[in-house]
Steps between C-alpha positions, in 0.01 A plus 500: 500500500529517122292784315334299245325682178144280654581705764521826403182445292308360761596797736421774197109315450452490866547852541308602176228300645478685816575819339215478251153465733693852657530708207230373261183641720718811490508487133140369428379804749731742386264845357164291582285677790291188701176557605480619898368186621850289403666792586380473879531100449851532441554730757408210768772275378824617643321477867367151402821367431676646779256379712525130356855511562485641856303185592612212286843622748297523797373126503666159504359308281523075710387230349143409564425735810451885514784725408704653798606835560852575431622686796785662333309603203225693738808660697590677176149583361388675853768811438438496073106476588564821718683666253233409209239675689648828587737558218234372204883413323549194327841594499576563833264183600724279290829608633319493887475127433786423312741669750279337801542145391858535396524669930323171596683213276790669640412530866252234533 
């Protein structure tokens, strides 16, 4: 494959426009103090998109009929759920089911 300039420029603008919706509320925000009612809204959001995650994995989406269970995928949340609820670590919840499903692509 030949590194064309198109390329390269096409690379650079893709990453400044995935870099930019990161930073710029960090910018924007930056000194400001936000009233305690956003404050607590925002606070909801890292649990909201976890939780969208967890379950977009969980079902299997078929075409016009219900969405199935993905057996594998509620193998590995069983041990992270576990984990979530006595450790209260998103860290140590992430690497439960990271290191889980790599165990069960590898066994299973």
């Amino acid at each position: 494959m030949e590194i064309r300039p198109e390329l390269i420029a096409l690379f650079l603008v893709c990453g400044l426009v995935t870099w930019i919706p990161r930073v710029l509320p960090f910018l924007v925000l930056h000194g400001l103090t936000l009233p305690r009612l956003v404050t607590e809204w925002l606070s909801f959001i890292p649990v909201c998109l976890l939780g969208a995650l967890f379950f977009q994995n969980l079902l299997i989406a078929q075409d016009e009929a219900f969405p199935t269970v993905s057996t594998l995928h509620v193998f590995a949340a069983l041990p992270t759920m576990a984990v979530a609820i006595f450790s209260k670590s998103l860290s140590w919840t992430v690497v439960t089911g990271v290191v889980t499903m790599a165990f069960l692509r590898l066994y299973l």
